[in-house]
PDB file with one MODEL, atoms N, CA, C and O in Angstrom:
MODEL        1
ATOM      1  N   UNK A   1     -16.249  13.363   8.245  1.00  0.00           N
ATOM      2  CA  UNK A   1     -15.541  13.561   6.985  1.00  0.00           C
ATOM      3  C   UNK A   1     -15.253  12.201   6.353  1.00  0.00           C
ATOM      4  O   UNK A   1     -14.736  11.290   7.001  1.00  0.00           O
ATOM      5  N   UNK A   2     -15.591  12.093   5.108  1.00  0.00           N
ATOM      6  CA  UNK A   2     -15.244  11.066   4.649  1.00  0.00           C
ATOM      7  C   UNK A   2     -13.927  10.386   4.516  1.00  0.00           C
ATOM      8  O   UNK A   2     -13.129  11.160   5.044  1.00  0.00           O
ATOM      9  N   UNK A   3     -13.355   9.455   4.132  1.00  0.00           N
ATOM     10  CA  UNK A   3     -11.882   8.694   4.197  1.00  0.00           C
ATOM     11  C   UNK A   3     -11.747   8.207   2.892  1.00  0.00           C
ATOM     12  O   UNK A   3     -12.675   7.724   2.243  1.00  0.00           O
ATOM     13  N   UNK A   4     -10.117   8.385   2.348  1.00  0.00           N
ATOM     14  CA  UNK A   4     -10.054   7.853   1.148  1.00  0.00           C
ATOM     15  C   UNK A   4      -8.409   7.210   1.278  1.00  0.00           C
ATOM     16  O   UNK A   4      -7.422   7.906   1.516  1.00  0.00           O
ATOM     17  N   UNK A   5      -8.403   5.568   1.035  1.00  0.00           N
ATOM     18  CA  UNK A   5      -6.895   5.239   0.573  1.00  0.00           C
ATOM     19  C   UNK A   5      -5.931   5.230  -0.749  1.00  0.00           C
ATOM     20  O   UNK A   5      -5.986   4.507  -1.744  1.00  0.00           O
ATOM     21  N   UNK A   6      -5.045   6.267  -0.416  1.00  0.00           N
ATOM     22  CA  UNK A   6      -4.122   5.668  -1.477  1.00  0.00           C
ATOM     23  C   UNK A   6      -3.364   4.936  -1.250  1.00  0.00           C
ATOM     24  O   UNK A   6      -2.838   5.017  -0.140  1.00  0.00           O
ATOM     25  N   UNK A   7      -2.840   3.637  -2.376  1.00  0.00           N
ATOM     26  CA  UNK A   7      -1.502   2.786  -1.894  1.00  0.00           C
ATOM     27  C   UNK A   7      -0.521   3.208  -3.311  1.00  0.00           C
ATOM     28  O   UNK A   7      -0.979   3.570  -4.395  1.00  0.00           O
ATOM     29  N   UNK A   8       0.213   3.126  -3.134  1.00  0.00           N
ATOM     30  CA  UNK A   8       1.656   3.240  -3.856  1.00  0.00           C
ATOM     31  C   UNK A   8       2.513   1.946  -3.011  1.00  0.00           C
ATOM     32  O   UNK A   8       2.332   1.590  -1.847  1.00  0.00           O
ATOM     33  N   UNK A   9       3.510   1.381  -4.033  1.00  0.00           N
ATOM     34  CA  UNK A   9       4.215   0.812  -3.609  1.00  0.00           C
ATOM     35  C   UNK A   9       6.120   1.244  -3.743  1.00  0.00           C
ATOM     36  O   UNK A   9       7.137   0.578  -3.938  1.00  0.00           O
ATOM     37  N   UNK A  10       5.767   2.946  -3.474  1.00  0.00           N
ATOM     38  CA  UNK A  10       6.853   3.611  -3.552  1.00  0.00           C
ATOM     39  C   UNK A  10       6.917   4.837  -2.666  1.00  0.00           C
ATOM     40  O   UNK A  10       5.764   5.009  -2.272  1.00  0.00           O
ATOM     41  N   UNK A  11       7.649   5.706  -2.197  1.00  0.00           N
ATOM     42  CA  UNK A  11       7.847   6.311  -0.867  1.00  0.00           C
ATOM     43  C   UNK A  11       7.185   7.707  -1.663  1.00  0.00           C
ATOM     44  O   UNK A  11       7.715   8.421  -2.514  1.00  0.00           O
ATOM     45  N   UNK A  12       6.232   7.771  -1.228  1.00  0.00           N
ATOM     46  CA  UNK A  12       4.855   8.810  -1.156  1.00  0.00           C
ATOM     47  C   UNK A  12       5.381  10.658  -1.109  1.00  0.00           C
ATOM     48  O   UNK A  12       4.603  11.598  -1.270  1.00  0.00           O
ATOM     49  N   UNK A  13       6.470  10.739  -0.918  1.00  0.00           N
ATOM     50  CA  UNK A  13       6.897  12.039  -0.656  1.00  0.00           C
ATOM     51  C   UNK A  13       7.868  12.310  -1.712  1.00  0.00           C
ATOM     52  O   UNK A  13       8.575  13.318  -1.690  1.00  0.00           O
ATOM     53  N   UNK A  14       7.932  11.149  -2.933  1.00  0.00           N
ATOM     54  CA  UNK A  14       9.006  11.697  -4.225  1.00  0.00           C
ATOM     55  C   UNK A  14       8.379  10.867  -5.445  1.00  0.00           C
ATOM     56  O   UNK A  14       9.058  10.701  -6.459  1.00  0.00           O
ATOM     57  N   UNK A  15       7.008  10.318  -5.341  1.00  0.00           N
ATOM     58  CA  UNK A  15       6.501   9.670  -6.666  1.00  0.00           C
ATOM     59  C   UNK A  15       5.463  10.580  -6.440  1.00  0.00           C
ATOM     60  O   UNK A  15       4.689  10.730  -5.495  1.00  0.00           O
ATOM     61  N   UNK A  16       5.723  11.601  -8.335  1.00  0.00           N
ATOM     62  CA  UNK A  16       4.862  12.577  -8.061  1.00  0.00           C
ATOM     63  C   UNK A  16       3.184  12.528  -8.846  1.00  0.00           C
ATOM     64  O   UNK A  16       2.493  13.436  -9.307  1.00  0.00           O
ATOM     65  N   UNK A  17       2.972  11.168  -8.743  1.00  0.00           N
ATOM     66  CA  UNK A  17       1.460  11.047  -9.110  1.00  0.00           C
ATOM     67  C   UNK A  17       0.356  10.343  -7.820  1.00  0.00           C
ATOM     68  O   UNK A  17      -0.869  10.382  -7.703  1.00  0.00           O
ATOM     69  N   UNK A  18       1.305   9.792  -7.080  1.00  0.00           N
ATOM     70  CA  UNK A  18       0.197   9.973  -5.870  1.00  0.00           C
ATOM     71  C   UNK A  18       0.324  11.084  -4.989  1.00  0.00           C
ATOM     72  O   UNK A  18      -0.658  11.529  -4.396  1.00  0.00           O
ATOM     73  N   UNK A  19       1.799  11.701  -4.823  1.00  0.00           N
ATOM     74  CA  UNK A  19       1.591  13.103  -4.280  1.00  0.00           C
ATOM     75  C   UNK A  19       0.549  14.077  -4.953  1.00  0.00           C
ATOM     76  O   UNK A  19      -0.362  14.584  -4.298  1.00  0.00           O
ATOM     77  N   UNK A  20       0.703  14.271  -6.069  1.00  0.00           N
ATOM     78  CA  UNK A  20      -0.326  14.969  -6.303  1.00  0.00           C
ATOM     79  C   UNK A  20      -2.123  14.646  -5.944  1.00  0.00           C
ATOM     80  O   UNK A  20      -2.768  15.591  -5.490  1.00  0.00           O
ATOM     81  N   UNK A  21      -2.814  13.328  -6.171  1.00  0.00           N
ATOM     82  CA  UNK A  21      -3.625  12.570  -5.608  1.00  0.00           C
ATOM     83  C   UNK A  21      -3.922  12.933  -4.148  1.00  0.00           C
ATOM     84  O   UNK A  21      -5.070  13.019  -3.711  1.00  0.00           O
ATOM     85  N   UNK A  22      -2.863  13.132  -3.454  1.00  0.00           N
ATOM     86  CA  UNK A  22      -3.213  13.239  -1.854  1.00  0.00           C
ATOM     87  C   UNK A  22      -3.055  14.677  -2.177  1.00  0.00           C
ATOM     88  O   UNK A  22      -4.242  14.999  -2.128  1.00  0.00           O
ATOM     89  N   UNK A  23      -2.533  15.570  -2.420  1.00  0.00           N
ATOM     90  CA  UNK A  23      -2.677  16.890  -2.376  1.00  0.00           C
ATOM     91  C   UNK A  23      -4.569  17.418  -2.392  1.00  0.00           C
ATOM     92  O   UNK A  23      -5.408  17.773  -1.564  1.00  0.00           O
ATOM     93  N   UNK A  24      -4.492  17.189  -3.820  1.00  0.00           N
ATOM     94  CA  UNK A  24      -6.016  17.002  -4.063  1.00  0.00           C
ATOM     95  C   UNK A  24      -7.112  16.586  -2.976  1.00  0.00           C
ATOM     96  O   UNK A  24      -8.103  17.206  -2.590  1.00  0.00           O
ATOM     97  N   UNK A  25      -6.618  15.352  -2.614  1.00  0.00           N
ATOM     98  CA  UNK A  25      -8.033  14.831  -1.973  1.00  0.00           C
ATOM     99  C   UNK A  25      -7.689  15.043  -0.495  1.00  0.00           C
ATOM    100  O   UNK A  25      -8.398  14.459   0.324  1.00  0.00           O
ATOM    101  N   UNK A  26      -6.466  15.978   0.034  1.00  0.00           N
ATOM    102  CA  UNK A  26      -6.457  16.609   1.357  1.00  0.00           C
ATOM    103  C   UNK A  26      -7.912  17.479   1.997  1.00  0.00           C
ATOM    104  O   UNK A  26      -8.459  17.517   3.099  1.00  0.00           O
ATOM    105  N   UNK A  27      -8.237  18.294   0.297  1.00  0.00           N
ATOM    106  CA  UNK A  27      -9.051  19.164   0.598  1.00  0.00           C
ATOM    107  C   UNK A  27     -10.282  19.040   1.267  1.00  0.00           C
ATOM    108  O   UNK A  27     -10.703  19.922   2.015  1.00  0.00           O
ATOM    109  N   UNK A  28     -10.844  18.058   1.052  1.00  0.00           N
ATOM    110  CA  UNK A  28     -12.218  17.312   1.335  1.00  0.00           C
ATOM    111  C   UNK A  28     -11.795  16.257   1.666  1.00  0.00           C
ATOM    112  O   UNK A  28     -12.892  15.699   1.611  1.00  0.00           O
ATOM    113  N   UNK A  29     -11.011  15.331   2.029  1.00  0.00           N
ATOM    114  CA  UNK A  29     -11.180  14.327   2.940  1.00  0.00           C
ATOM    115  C   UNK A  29     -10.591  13.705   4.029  1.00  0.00           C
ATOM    116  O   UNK A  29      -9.936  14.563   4.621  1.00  0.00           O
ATOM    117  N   UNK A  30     -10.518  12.789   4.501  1.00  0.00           N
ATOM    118  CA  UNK A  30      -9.056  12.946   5.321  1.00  0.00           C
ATOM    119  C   UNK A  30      -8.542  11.667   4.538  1.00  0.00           C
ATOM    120  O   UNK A  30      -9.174  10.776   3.969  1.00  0.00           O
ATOM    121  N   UNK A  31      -7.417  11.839   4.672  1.00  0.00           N
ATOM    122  CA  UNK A  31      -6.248  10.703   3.686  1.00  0.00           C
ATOM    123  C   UNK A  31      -5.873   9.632   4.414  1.00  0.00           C
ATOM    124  O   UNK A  31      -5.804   9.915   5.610  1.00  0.00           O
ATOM    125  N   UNK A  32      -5.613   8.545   4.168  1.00  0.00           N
ATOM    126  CA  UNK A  32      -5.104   7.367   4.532  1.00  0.00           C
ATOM    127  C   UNK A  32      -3.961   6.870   3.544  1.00  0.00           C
ATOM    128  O   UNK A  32      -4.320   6.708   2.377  1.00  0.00           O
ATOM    129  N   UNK A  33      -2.746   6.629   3.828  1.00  0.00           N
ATOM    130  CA  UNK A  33      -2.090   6.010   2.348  1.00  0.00           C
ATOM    131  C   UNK A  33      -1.194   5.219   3.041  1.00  0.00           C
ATOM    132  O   UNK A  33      -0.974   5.253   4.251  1.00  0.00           O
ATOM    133  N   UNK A  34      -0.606   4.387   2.073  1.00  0.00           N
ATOM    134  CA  UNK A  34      -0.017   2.923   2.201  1.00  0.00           C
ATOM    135  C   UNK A  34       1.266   3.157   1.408  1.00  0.00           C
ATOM    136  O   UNK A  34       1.003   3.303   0.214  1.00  0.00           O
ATOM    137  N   UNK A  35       2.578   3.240   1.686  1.00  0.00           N
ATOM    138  CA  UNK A  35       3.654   2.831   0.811  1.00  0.00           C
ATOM    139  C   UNK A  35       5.066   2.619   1.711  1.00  0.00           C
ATOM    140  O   UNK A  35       5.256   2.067   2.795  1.00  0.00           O
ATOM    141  N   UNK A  36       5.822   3.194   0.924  1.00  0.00           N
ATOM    142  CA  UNK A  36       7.247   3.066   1.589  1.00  0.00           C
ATOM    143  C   UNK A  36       7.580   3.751   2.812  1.00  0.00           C
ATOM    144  O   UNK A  36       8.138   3.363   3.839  1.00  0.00           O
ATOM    145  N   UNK A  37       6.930   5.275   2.326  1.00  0.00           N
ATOM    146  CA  UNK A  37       7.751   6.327   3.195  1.00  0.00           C
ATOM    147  C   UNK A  37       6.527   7.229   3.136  1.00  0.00           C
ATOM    148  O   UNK A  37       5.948   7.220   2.050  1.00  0.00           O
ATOM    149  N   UNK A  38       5.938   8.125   4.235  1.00  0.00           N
ATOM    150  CA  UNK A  38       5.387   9.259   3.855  1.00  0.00           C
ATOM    151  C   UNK A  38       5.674  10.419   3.332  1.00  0.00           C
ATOM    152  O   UNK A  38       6.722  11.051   3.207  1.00  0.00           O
ATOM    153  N   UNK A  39       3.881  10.722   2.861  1.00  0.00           N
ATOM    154  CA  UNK A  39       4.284  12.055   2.211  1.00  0.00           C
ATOM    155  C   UNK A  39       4.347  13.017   3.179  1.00  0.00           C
ATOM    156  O   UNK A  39       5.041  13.984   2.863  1.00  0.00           O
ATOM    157  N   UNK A  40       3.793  13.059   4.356  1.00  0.00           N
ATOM    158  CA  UNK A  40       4.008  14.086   5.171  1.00  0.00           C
ATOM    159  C   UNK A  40       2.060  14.925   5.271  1.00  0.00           C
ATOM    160  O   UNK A  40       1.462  15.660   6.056  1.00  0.00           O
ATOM    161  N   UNK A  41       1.793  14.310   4.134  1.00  0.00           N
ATOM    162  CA  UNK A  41       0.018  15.298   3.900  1.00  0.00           C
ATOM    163  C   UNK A  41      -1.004  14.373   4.046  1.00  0.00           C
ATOM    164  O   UNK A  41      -2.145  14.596   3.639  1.00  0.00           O
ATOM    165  N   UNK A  42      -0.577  13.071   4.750  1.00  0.00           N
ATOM    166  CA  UNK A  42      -1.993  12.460   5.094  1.00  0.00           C
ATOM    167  C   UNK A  42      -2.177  12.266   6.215  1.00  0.00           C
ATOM    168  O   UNK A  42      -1.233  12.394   6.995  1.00  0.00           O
ATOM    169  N   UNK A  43      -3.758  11.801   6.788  1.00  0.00           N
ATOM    170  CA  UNK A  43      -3.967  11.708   8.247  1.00  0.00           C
ATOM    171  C   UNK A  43      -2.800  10.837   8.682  1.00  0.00           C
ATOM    172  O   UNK A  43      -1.682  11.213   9.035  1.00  0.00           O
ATOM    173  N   UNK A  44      -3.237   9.698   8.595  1.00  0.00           N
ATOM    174  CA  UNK A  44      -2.557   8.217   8.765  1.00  0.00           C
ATOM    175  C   UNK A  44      -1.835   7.421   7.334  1.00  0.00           C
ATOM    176  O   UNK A  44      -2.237   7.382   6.171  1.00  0.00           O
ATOM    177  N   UNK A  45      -0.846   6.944   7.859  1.00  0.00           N
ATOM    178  CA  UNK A  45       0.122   6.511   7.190  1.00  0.00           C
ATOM    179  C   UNK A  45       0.564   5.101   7.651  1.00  0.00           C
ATOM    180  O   UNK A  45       1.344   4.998   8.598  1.00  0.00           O
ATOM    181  N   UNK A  46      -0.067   3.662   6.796  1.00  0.00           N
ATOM    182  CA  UNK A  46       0.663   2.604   7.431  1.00  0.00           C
ATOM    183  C   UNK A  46       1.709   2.139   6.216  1.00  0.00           C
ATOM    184  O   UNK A  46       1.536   2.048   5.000  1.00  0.00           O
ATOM    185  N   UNK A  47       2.948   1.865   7.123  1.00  0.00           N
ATOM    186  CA  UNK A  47       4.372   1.549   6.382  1.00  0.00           C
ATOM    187  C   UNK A  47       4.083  -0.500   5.501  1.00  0.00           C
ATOM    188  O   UNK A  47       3.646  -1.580   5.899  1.00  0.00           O
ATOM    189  N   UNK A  48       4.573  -0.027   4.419  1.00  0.00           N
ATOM    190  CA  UNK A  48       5.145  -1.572   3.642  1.00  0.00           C
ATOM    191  C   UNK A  48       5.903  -2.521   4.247  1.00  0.00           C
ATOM    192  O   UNK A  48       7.132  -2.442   4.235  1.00  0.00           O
ATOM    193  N   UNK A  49       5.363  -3.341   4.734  1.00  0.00           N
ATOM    194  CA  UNK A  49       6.929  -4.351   4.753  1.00  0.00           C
ATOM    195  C   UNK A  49       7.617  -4.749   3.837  1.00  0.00           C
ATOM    196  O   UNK A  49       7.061  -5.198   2.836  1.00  0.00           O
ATOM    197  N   UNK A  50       8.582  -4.712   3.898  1.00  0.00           N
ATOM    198  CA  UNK A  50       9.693  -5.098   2.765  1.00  0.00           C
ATOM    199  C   UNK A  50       9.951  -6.793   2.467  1.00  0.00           C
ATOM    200  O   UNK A  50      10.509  -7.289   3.445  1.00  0.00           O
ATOM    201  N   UNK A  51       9.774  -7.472   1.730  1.00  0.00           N
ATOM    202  CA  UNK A  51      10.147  -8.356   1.443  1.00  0.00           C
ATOM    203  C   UNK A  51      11.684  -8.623   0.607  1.00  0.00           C
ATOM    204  O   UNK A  51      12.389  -7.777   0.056  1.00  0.00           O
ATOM    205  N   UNK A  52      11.896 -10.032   0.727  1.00  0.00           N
ATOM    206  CA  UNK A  52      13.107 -10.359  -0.210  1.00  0.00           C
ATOM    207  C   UNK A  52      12.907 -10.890  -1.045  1.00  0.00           C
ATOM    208  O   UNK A  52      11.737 -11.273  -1.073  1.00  0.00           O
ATOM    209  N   UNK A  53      13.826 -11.335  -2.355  1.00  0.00           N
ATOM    210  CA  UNK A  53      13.816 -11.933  -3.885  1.00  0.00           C
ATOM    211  C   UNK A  53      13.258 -13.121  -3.423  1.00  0.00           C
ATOM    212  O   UNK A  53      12.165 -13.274  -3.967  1.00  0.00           O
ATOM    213  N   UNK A  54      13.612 -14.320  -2.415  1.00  0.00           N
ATOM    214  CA  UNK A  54      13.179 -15.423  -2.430  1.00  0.00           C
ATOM    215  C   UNK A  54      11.315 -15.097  -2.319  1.00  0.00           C
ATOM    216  O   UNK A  54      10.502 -15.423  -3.185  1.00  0.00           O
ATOM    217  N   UNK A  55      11.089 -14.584  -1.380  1.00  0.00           N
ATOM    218  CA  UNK A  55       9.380 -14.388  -0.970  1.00  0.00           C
ATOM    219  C   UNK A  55       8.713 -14.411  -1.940  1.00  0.00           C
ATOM    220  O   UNK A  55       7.754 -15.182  -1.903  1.00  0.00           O
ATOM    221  N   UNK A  56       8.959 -13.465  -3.392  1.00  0.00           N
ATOM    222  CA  UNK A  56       8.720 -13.322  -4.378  1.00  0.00           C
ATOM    223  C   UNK A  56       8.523 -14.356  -5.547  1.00  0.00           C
ATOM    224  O   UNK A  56       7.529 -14.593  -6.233  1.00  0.00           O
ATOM    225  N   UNK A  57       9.741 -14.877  -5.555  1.00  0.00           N
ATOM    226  CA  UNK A  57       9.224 -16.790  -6.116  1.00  0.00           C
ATOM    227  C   UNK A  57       8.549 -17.732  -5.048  1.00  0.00           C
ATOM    228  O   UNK A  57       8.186 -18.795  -5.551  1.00  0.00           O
ATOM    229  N   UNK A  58       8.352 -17.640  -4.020  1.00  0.00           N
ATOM    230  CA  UNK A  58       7.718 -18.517  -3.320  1.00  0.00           C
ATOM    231  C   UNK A  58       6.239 -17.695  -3.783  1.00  0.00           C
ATOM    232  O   UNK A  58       5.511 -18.379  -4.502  1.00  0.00           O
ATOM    233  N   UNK A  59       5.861 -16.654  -3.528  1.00  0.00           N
ATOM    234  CA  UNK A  59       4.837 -16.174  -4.329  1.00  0.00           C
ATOM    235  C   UNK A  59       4.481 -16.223  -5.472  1.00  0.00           C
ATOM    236  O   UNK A  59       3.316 -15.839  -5.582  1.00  0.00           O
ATOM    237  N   UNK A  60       5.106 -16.628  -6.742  1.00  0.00           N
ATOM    238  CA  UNK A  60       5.128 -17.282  -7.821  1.00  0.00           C
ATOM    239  C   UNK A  60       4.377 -18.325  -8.263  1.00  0.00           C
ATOM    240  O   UNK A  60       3.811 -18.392  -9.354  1.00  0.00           O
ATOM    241  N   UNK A  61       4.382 -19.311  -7.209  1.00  0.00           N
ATOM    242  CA  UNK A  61       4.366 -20.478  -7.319  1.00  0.00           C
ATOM    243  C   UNK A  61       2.765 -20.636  -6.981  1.00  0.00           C
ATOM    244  O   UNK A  61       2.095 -21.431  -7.640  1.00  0.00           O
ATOM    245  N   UNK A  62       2.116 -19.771  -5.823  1.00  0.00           N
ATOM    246  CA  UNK A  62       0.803 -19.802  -6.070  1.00  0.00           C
ATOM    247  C   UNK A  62       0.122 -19.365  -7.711  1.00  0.00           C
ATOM    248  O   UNK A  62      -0.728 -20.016  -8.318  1.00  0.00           O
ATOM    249  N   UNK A  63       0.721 -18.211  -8.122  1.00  0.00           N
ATOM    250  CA  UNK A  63       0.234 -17.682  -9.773  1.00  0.00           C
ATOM    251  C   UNK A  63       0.318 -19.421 -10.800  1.00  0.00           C
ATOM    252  O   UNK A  63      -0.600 -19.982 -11.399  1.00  0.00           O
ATOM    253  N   UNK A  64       1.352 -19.723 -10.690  1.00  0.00           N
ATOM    254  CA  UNK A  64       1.570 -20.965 -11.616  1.00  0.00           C
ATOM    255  C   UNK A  64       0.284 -21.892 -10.951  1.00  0.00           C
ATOM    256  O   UNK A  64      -0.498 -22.293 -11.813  1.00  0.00           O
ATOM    257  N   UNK A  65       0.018 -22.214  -9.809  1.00  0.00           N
ATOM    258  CA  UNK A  65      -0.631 -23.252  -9.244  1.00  0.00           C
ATOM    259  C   UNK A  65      -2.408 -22.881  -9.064  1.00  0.00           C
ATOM    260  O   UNK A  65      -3.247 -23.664  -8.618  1.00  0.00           O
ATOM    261  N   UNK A  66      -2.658 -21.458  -9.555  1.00  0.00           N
ATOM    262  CA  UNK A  66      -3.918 -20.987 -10.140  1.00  0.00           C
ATOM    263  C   UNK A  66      -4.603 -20.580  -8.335  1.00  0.00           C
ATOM    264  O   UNK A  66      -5.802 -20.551  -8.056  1.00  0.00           O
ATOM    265  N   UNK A  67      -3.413 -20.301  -7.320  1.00  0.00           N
ATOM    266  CA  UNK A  67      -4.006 -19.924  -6.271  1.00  0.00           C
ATOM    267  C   UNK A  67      -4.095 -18.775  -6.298  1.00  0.00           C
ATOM    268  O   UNK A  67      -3.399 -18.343  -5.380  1.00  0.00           O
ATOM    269  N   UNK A  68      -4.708 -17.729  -6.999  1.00  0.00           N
ATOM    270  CA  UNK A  68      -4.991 -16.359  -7.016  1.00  0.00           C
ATOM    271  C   UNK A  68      -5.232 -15.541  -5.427  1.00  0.00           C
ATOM    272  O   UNK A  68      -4.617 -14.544  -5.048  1.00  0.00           O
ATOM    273  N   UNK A  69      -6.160 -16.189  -4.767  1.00  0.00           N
ATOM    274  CA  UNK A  69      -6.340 -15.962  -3.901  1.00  0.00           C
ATOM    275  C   UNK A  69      -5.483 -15.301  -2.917  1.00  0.00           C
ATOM    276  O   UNK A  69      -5.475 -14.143  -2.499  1.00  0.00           O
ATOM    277  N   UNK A  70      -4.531 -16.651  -2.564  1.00  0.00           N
ATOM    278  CA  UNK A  70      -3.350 -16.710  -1.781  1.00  0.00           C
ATOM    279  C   UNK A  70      -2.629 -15.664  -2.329  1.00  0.00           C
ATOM    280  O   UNK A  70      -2.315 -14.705  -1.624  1.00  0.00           O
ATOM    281  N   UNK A  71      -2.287 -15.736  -3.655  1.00  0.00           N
ATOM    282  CA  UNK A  71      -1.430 -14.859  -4.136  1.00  0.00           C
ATOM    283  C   UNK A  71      -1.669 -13.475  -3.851  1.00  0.00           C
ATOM    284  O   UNK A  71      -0.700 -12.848  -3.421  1.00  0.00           O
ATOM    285  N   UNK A  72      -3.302 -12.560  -4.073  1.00  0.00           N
ATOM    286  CA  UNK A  72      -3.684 -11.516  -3.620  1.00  0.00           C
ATOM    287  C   UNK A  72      -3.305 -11.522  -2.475  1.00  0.00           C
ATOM    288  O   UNK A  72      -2.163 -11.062  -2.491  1.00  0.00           O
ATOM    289  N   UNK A  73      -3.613 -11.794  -1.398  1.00  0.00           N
ATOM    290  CA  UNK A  73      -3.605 -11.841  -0.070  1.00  0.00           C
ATOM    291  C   UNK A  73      -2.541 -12.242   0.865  1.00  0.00           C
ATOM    292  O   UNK A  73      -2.922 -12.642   1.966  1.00  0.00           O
ATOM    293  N   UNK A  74      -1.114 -12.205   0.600  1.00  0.00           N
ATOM    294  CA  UNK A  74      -0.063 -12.618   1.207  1.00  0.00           C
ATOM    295  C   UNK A  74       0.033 -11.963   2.695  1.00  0.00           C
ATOM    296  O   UNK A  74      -0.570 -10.936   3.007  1.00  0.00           O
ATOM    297  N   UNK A  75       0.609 -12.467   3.288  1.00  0.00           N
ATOM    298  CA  UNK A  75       0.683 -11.931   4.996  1.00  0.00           C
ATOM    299  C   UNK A  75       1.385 -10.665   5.187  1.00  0.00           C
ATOM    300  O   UNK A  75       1.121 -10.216   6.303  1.00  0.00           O
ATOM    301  N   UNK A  76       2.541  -9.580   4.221  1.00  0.00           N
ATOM    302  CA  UNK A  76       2.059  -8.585   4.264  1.00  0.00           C
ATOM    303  C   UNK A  76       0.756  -7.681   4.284  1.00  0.00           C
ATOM    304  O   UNK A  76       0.814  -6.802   5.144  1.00  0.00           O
ATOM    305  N   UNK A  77      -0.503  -7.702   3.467  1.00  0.00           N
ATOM    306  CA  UNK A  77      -1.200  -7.821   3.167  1.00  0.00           C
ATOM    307  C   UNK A  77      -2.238  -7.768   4.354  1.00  0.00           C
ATOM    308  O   UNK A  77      -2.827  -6.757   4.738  1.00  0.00           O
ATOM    309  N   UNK A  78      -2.328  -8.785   4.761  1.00  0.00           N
ATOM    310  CA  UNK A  78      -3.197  -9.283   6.154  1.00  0.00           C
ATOM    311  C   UNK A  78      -3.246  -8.576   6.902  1.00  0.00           C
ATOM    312  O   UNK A  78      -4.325  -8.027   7.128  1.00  0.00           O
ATOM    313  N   UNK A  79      -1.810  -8.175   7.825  1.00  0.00           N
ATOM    314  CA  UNK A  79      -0.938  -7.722   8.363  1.00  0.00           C
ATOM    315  C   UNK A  79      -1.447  -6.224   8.300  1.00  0.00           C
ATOM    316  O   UNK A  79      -1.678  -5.622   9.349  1.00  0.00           O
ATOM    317  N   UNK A  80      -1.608  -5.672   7.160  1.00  0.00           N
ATOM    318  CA  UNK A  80      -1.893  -3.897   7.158  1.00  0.00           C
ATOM    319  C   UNK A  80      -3.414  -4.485   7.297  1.00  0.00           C
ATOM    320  O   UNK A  80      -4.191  -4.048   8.147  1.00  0.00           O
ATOM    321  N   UNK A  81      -3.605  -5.060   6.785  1.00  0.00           N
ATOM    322  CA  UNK A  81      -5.424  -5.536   7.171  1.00  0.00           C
ATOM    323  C   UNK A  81      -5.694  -4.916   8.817  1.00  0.00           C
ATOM    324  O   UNK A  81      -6.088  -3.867   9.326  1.00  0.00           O
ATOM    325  N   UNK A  82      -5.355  -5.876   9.140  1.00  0.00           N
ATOM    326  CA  UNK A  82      -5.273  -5.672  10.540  1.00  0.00           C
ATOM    327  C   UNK A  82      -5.201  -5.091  11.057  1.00  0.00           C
ATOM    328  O   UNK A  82      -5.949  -5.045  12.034  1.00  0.00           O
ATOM    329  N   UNK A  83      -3.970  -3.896  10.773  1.00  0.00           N
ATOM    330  CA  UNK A  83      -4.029  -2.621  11.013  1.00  0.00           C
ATOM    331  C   UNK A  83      -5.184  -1.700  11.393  1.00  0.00           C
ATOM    332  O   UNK A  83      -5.569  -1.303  12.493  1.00  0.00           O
ATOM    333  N   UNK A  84      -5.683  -1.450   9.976  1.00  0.00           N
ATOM    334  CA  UNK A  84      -7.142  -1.006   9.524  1.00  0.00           C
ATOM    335  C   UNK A  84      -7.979  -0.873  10.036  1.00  0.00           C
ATOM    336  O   UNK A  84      -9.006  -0.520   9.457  1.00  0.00           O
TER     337      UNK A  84
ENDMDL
END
C-alpha cells in the first residue's frame, strides 16, 4: 500500500483541514502525519518538538544571513528525519 505524509504544525485531531485530508486519504493509503497531537486516524504519528521564542530569533538570523539552507533544516527537523 502506498504511504502518504501530512504535516501540520497544529494538533491534528482539532485543525479541521488536515483532519479532513487524512480522513480522505485513510481510504487508500496508509497515513503518516507530523504535528502537535494526533488525530487518532493515521498509521504512524511522529510528535513536534516544541521550541522557545529565543530558538526562533536565533533562527532568524540564518534568513537575514541568506543561510536558507540551515534555516530549512533546523535540528528539529533532522531529528524527525531520522525518525523516518
Amino acid at each position: 500500500m502506498k504511504k502518504v505524509l501530512v504535516i501540520a504544525y497544529t494538533d491534528l485531531s482539532r485543525d479541521p483541514r488536515p483532519l479532513r485530508q487524512i480522513k480522505s486519504l485513510c481510504k487508500d493509503y496508509t497515513v503518516h502525519t507530523v504535528g502537535e497531537a494526533k488525530s487518532g486516524l493515521e498509521g504512524h504519528f511522529y510528535q513536534l518538538r516544541k521550541v522557545n521564542f529565543y530558538y526562533h530569533i536565533f533562527r532568524l538570523l540564518f534568513l537575514l544571513t541568506r543561510r536558507y539552507e540551515s534555516y530549512l533544516w533546523d535540528s528539529p527537523k533532522k531529528t524527525l528525519l531520522g525518525d523516518y
